[in-house]
N, CA, C and O of each residue as an XYZ file, in Angstrom:
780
protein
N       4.063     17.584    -44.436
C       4.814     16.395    -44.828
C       5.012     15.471    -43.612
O       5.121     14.245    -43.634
N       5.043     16.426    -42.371
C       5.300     15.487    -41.012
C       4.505     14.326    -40.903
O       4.674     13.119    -40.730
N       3.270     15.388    -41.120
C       1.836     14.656    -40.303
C       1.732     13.436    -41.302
O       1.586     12.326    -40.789
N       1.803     13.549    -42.916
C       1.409     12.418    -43.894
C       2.359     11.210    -43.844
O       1.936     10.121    -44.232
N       3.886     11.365    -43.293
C       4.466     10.394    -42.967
C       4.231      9.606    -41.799
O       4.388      8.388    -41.887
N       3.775     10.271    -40.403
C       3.088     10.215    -39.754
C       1.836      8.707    -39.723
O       1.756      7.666    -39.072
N       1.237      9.198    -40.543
C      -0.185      8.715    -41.115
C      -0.051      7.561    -41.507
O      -0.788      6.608    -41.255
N       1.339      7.589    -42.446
C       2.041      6.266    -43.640
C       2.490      5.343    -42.735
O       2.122      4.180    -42.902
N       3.497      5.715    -41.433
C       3.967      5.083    -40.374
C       2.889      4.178    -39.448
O       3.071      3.015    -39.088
N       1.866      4.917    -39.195
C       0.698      4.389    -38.671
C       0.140      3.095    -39.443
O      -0.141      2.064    -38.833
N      -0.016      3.253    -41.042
C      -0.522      2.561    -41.973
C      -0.001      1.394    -42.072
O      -0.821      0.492    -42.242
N       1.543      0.972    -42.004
C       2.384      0.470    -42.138
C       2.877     -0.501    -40.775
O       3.609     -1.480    -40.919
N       2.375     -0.077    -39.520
C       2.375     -0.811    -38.501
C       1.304     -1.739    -38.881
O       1.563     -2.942    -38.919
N       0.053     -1.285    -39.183
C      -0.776     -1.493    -39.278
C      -1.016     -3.151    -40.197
O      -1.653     -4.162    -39.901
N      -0.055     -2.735    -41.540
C      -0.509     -3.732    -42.214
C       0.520     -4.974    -42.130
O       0.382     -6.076    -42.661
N       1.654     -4.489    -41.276
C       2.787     -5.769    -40.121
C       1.633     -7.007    -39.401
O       1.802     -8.226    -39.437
N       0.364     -6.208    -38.715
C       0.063     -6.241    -37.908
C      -1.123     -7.667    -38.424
O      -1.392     -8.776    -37.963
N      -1.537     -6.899    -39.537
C      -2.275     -7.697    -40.091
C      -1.733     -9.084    -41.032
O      -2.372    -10.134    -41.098
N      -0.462     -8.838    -41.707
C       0.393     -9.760    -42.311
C       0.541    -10.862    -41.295
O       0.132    -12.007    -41.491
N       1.275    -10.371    -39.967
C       1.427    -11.366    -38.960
C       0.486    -11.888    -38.618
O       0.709    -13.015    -38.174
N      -1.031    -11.436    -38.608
C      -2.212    -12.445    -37.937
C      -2.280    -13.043    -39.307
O      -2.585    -14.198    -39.013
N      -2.199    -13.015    -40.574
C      -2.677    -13.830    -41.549
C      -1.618    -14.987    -42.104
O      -1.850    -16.116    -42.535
N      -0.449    -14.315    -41.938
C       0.737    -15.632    -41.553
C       0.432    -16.810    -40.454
O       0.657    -17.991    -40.718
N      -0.107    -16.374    -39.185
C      -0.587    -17.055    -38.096
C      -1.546    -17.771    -38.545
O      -1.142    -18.900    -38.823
N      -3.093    -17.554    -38.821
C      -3.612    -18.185    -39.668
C      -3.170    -19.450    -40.476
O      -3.342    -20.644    -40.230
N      -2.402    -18.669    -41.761
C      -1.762    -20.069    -42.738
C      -1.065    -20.672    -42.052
O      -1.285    -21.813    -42.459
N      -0.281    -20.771    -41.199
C       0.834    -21.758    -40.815
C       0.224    -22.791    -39.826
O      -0.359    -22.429    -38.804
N       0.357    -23.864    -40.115
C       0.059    -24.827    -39.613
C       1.182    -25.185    -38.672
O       2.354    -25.282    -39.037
N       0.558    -25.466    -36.866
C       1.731    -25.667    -36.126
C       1.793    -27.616    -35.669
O       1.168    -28.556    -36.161
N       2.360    -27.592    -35.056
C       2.473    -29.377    -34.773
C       4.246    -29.492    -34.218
O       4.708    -30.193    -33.318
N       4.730    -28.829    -34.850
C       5.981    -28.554    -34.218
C       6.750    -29.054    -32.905
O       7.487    -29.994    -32.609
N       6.123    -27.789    -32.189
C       6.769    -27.535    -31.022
C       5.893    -28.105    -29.828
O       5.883    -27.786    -28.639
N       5.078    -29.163    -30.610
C       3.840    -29.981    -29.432
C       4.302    -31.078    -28.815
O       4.687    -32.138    -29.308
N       4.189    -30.519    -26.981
C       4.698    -31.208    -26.089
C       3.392    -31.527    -25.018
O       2.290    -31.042    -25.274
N       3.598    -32.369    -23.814
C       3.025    -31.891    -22.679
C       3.036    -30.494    -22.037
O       3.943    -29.799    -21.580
N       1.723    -30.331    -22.162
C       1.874    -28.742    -21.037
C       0.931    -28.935    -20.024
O       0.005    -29.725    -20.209
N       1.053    -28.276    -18.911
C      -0.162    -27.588    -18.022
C      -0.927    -26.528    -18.094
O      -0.692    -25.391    -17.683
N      -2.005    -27.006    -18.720
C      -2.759    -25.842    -18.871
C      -3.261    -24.801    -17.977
O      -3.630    -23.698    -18.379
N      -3.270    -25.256    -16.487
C      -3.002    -24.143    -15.627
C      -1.970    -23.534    -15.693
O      -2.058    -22.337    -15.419
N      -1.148    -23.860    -15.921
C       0.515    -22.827    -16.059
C       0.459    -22.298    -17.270
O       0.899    -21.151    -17.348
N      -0.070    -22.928    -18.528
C      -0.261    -21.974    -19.697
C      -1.294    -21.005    -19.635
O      -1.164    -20.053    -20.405
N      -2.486    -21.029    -18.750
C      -3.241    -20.033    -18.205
C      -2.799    -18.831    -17.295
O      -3.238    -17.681    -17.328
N      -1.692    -19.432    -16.358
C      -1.277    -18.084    -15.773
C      -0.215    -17.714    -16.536
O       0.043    -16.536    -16.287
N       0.303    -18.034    -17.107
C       1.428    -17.152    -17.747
C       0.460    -16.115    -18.814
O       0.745    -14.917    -18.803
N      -0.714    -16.609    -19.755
C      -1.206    -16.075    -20.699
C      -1.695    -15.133    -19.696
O      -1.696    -14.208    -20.509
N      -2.073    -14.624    -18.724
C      -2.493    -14.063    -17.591
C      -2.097    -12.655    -17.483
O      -2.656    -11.578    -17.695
N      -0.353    -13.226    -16.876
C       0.591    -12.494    -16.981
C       1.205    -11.494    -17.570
O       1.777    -10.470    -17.194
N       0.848    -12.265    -19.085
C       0.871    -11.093    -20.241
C       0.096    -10.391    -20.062
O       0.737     -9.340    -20.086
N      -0.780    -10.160    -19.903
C      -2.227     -9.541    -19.899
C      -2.529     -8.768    -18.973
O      -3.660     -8.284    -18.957
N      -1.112     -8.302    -17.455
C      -1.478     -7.731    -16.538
C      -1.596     -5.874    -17.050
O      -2.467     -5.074    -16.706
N      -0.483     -5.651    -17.888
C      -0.684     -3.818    -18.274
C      -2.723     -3.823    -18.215
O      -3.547     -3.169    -17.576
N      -2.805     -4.856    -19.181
C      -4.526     -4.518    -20.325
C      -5.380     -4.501    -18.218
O      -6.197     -3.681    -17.798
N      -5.023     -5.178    -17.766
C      -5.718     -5.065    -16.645
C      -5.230     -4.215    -15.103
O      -5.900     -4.219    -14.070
N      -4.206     -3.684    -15.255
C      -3.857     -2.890    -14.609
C      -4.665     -1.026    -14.896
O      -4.763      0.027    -14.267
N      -5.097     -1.630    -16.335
C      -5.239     -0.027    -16.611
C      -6.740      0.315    -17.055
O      -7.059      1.280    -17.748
N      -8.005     -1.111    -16.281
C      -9.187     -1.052    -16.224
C      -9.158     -1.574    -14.679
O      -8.167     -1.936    -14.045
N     -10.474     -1.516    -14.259
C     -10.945     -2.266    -13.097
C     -11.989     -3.475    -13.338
O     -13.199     -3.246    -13.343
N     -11.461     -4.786    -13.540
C     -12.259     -5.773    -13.922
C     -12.051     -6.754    -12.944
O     -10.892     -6.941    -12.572
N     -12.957     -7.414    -12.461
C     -13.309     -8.560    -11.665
C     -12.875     -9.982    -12.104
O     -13.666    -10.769    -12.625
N     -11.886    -10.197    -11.923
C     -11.420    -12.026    -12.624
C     -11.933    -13.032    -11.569
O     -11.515    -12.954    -10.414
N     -12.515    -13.645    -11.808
C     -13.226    -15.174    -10.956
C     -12.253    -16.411    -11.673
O     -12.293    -16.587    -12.891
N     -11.543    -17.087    -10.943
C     -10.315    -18.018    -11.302
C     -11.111    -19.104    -10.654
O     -11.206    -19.022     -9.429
N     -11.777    -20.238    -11.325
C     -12.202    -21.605    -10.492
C     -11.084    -22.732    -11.263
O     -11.374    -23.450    -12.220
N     -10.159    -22.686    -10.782
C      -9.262    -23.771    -11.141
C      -8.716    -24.775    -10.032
O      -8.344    -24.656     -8.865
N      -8.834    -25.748    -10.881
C      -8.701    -27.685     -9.820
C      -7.089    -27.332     -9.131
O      -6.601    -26.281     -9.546
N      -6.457    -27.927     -8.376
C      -5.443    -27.732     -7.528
C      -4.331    -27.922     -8.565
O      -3.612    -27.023     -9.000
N      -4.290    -29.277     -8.914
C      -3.303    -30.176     -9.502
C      -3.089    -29.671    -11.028
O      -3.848    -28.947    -11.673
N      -1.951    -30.197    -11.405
C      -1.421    -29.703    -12.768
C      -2.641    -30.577    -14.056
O      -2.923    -31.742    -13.777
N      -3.269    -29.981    -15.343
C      -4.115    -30.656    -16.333
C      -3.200    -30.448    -17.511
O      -3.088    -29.311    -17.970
N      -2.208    -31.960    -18.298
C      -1.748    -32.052    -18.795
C      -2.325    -32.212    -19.570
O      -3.264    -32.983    -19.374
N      -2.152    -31.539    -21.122
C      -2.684    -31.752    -22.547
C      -1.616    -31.483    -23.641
O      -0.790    -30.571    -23.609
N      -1.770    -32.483    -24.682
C      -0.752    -32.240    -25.556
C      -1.028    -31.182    -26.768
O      -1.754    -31.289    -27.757
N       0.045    -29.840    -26.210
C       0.112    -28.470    -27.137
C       1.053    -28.196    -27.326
O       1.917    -29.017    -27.020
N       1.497    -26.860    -27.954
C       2.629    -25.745    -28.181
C       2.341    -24.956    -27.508
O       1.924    -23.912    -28.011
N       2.425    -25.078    -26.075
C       2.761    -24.320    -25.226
C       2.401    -22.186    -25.818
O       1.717    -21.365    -25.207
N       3.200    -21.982    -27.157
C       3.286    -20.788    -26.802
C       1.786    -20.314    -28.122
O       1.287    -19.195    -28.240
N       1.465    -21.379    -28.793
C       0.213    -21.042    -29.428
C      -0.993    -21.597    -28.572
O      -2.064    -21.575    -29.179
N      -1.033    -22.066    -27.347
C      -1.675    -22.336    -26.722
C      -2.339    -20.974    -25.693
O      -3.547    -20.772    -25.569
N      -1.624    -20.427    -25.255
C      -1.002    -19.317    -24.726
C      -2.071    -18.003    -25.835
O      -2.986    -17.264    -25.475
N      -1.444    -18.183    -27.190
C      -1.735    -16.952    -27.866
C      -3.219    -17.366    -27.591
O      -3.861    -16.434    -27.108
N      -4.003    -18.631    -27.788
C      -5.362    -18.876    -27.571
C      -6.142    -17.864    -26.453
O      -6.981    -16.987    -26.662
N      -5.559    -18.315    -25.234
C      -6.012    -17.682    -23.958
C      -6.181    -15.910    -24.178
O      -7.150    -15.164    -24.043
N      -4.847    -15.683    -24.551
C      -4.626    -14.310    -24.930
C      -6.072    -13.783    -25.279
O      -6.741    -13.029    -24.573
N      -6.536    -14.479    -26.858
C      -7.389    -13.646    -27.611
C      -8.417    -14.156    -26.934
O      -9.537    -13.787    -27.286
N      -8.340    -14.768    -26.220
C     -10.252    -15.100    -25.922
C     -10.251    -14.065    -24.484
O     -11.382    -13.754    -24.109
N      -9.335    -13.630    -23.835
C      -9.261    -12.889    -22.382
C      -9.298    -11.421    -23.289
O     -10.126    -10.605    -22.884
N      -8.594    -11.080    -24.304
C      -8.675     -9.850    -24.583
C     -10.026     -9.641    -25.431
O     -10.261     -8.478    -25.759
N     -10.701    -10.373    -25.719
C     -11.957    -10.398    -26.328
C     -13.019    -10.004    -25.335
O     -13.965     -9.219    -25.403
N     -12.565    -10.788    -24.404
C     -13.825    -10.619    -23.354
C     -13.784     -9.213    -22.458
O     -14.756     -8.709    -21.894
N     -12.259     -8.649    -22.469
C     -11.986     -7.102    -22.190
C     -12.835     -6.449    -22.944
O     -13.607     -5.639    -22.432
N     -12.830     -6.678    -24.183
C     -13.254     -5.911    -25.147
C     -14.928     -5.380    -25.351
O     -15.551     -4.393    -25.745
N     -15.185     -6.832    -24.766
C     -16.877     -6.910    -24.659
C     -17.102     -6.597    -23.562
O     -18.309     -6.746    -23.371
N     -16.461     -6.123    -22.432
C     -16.959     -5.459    -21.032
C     -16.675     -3.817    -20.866
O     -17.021     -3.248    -19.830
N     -16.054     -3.134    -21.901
C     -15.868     -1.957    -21.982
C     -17.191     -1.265    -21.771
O     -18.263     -1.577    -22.289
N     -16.934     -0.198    -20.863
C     -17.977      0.932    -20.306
C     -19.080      0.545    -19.491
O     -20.083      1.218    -19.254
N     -18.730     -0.908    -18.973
C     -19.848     -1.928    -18.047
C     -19.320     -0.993    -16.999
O     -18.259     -0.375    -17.092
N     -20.301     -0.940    -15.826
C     -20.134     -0.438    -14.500
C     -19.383     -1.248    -13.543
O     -18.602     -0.748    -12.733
N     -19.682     -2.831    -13.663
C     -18.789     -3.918    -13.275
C     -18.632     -5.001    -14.031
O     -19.386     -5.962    -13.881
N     -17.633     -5.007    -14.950
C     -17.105     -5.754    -15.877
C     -16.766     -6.754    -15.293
O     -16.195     -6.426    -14.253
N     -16.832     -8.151    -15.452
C     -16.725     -9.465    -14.848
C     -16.448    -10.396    -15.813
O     -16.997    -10.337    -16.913
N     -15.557    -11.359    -15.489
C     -14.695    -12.053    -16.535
C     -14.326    -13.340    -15.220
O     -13.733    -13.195    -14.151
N     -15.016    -14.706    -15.897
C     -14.959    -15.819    -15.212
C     -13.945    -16.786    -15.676
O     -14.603    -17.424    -16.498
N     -12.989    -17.203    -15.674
C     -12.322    -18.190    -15.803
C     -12.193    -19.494    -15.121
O     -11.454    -19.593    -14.142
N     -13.156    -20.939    -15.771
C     -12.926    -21.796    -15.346
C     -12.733    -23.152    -15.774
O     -13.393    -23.671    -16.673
N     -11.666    -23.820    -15.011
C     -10.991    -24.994    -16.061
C     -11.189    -26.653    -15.066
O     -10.760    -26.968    -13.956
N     -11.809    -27.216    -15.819
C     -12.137    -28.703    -15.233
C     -12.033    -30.042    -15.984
O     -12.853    -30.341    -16.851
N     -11.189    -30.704    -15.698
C     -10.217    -31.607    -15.935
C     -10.984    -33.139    -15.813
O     -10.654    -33.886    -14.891
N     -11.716    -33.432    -16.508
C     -12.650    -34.442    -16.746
C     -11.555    -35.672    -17.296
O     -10.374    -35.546    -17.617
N     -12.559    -37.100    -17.271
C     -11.634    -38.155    -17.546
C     -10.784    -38.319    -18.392
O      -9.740    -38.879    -18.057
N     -10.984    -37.851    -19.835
C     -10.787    -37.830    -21.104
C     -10.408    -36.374    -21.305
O      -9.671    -36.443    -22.289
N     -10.468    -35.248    -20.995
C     -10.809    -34.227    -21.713
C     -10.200    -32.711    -20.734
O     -10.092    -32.886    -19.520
N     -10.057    -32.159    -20.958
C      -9.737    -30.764    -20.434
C     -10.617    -29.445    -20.808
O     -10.539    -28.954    -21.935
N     -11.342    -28.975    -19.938
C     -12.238    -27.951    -20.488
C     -12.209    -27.088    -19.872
O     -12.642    -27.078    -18.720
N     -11.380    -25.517    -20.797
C     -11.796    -24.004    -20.213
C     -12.267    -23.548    -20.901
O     -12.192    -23.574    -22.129
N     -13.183    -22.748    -19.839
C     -14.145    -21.802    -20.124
C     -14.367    -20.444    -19.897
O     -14.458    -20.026    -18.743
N     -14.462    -19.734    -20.827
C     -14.264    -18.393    -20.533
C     -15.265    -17.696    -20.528
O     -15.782    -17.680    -21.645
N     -15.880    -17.005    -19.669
C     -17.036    -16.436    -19.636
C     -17.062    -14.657    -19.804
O     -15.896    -14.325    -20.016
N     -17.926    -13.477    -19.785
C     -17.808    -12.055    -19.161
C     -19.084    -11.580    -19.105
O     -19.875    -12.421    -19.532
N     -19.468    -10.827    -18.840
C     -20.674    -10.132    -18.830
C     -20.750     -9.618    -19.603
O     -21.405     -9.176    -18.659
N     -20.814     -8.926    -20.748
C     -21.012     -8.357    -22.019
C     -22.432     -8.272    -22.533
O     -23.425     -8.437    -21.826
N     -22.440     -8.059    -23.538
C     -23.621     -8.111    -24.543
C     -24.298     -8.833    -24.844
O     -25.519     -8.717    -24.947
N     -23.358    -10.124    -25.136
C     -23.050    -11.626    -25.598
C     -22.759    -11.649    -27.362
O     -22.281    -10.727    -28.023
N     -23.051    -12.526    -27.684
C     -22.893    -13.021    -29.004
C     -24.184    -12.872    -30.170
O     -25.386    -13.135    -30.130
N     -23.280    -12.319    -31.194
C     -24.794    -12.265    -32.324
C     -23.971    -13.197    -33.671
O     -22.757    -12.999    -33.727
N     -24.309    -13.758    -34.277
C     -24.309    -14.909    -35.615
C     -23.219    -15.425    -34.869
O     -22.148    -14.819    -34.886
N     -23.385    -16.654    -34.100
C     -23.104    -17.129    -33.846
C     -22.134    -18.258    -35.230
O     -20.944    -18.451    -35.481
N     -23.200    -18.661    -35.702
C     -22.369    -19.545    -36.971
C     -21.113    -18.511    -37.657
O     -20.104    -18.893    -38.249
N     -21.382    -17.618    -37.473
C     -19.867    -16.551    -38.393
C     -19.203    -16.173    -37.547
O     -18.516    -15.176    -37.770
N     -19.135    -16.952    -35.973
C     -17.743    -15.924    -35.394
C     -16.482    -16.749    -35.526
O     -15.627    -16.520    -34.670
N     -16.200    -17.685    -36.456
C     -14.920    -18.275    -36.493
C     -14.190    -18.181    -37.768
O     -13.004    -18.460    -37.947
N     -15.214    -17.666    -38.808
C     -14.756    -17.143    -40.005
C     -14.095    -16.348    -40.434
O     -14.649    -15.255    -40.556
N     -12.867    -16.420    -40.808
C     -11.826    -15.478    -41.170
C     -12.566    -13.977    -41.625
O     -13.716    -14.037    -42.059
N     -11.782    -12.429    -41.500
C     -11.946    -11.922    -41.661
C     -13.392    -11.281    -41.183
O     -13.741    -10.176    -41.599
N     -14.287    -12.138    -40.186
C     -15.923    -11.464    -40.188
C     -15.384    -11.322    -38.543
O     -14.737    -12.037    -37.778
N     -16.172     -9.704    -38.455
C     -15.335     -9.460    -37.424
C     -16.912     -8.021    -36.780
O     -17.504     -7.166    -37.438
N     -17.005     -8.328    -35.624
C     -18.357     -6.815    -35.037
C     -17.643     -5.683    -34.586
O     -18.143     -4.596    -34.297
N     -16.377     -6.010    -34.537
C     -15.666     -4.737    -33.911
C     -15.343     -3.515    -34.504
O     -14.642     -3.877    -35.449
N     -15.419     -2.111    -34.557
C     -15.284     -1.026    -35.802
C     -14.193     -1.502    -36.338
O     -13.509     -2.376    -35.807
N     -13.853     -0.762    -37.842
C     -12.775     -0.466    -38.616
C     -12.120      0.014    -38.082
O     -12.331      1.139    -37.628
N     -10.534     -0.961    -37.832
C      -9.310     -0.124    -37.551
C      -8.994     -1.129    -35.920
O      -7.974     -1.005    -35.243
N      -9.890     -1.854    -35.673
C     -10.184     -2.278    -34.141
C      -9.674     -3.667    -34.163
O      -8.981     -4.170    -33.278
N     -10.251     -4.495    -35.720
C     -10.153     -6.023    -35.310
C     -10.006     -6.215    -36.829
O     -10.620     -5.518    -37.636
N      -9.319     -7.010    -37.109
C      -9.461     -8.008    -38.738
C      -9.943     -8.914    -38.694
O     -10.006     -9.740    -39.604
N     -10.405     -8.992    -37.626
C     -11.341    -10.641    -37.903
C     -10.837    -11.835    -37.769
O     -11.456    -12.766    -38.284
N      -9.576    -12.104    -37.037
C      -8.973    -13.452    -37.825
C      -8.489    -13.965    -36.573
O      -7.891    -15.035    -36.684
N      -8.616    -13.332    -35.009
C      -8.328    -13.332    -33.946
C      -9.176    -15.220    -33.505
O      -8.578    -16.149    -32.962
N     -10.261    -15.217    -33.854
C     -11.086    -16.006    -33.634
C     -11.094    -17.648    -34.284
O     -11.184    -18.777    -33.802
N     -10.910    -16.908    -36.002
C     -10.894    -18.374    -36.803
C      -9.052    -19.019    -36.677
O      -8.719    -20.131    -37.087
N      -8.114    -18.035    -36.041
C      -6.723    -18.213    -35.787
C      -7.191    -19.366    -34.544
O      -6.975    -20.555    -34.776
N      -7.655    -19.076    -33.595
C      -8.025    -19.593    -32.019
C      -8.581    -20.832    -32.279
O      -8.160    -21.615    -31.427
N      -9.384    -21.418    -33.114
C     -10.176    -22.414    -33.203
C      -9.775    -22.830    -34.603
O     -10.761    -23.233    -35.221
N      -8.641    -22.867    -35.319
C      -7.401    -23.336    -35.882
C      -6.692    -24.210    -35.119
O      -6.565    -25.434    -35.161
N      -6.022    -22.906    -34.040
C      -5.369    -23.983    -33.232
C      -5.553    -24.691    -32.232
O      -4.684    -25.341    -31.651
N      -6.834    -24.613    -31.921
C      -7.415    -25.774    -30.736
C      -7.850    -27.307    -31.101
O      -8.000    -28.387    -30.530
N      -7.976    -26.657    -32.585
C      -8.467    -28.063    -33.923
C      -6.674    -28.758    -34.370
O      -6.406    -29.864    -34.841
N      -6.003    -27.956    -34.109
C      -4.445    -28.616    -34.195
C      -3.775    -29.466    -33.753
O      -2.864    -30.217    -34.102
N      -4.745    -29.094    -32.378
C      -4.180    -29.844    -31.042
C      -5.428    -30.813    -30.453
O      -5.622    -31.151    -29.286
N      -6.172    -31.128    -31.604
C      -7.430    -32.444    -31.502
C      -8.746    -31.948    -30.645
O      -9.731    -32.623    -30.348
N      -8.474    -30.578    -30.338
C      -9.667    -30.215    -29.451
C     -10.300    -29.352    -30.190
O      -9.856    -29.010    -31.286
N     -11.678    -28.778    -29.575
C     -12.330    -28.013    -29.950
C     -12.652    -26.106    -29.316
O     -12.498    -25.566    -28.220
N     -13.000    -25.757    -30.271
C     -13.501    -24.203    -29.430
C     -14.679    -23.620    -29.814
O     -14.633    -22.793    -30.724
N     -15.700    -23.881    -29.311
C     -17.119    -23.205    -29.168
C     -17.244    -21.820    -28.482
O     -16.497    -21.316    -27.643
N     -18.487    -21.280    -29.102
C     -18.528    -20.628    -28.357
C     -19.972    -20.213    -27.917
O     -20.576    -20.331    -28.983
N     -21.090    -19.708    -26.788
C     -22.070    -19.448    -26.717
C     -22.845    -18.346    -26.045
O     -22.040    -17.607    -25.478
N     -24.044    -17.953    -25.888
C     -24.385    -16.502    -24.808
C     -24.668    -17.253    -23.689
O     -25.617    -18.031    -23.791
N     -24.110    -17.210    -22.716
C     -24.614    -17.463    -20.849
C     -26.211    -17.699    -20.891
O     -26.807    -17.719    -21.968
N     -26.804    -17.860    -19.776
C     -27.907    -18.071    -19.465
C     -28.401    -16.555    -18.909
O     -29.598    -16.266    -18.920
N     -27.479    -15.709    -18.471
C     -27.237    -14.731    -17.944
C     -27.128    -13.835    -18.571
O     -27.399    -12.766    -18.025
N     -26.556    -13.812    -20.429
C     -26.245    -12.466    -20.804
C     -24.732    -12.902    -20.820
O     -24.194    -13.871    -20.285
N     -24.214    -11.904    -21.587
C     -22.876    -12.369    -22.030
C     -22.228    -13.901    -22.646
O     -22.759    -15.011    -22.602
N     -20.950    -13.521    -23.197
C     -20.406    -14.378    -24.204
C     -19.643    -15.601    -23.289
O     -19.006    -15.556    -22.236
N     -20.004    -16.672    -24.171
C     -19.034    -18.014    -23.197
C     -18.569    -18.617    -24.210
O     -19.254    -19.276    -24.992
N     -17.400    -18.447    -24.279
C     -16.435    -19.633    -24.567
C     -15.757    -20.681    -23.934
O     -15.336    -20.625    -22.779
N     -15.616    -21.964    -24.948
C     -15.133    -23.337    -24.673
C     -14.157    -24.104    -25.332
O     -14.316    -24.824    -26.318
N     -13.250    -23.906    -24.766
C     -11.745    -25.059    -25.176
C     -11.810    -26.316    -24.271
O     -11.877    -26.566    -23.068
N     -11.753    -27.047    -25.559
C     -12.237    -28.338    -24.723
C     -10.760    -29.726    -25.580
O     -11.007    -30.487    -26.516
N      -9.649    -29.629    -24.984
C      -9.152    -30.257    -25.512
C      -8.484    -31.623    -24.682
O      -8.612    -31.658    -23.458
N      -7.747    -32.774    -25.416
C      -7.810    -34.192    -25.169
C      -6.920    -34.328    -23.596
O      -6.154    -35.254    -23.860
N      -6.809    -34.178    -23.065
C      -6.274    -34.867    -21.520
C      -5.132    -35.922    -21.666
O      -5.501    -37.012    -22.103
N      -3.712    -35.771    -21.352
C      -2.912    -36.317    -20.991
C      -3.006    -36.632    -20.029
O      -3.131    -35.879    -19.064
N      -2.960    -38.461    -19.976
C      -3.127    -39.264    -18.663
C      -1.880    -39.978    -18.716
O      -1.017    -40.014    -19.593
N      -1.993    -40.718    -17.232
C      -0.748    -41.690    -16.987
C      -0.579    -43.001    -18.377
O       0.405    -43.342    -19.034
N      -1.725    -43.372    -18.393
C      -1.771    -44.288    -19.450
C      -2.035    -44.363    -20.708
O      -2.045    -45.380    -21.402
N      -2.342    -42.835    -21.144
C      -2.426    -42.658    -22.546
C      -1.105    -42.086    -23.562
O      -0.730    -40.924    -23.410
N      -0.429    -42.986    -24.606
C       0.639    -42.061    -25.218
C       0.048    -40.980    -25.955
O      -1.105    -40.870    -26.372
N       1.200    -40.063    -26.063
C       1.114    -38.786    -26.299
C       1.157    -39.172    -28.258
O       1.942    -40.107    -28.413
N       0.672    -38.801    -29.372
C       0.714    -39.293    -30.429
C       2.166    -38.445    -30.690
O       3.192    -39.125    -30.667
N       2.280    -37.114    -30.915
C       3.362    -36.504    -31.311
C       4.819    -37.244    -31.161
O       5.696    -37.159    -32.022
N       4.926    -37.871    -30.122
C       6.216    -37.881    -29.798
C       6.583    -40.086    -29.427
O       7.520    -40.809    -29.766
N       5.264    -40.374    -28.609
C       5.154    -41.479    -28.701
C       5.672    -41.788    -26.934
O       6.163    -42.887    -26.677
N       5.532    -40.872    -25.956
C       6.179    -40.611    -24.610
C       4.781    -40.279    -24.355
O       3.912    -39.689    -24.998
N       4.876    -41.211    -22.468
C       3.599    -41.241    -22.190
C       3.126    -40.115    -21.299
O       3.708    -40.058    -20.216
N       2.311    -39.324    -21.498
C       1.744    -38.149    -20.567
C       1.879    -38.655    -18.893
O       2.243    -39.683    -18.322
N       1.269    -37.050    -18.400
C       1.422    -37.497    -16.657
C       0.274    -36.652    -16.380
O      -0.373    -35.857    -17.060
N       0.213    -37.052    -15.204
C      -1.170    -35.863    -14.548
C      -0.470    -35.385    -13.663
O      -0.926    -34.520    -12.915
């Protein structure tokens, strides 16, 4: 009786787990969209992420511009973005001899673009990795929704998220969203951005 409650308990995290990514999904955010720095929303999403990298040995390559790259987001779904595309790329470097994971962000006239790179496998159907529920990872591992959630909300916030295989082998992803400048208003709020 232990073990089957056990089992039920397991089951039941489980389908929290999945409710909450499919709530995430439906809900449309716009909310809580301010100016952020996307370098500071990069290291904090980072931050979170130190246990998952404390308890592999992976190589992070950080090419980031000095100065703060203001873009208008929600800060903390901005954040969950980074999350799944850094724990993705964990995911795809498992049992590599030297797992390598590039992070780099460049702040063009118009535009803000990070890129996430790793050494992995790379990418297969490309056209189905943003589709809810289609997912390469075993049963029990991924629901699928990590991805079409991510490029939801990069499309929320007027930008985009691609993704492609390196020239090299392995998976590259691209968030490429609109650049808060001195002279452009912010639409949300009608207050003018800064660099």
């Amino acid at each position: 009786a232990l073990s089957a409650f056990q089992r039920t308990e397991g089951l039941i995290e489980r389908m929290g787990a999945i409710t909450r990514q499919l709530k995430s999904y439906a809900r449309k955010g716009g909310d809580a969209v301010e100016p952020v720095d996307l370098r500071a929303a990069l290291s904090s999403a980072l931050a979170m992420m130190e246990p998952q990298l404390k308890a592999r040995t992976v190589k992070i390559v950080r090419n980031l511009p000095r100065g703060a790259v203001m873009v208008q987001a929600d800060r903390i779904r901005l954040e969950q973005v980074i999350i799944n595309l850094f724990r993705n790329a964990l995911d795809a470097t498992k049992g590599l001899r030297a797992p390598r994971i590039e992070i780099t962000l460049v702040s063009e006239e118009e535009v803000a673009v990070l890129t996430l790179s790793d050494n992995g496998p790379g990418l297969t159907d490309l056209e189905k990795l943003f589709e809810p529920f289609w997912t390469t990872k075993k049963p029990g591992e991924g629901t699928g929704l990590g991805l079409a959630i991510s490029s939801s909300i990069v499309t929320d916030f007027g930008g985009r998220l691609t993704a492609r295989n390196g020239e090299d082998g392995g998976a590259v992803f691209e968030m490429r969203l609109p650049r808060l400048t001195a002279t452009r208003q912010t639409p949300a709020t009608g207050r003018r951005g800064t660099e």
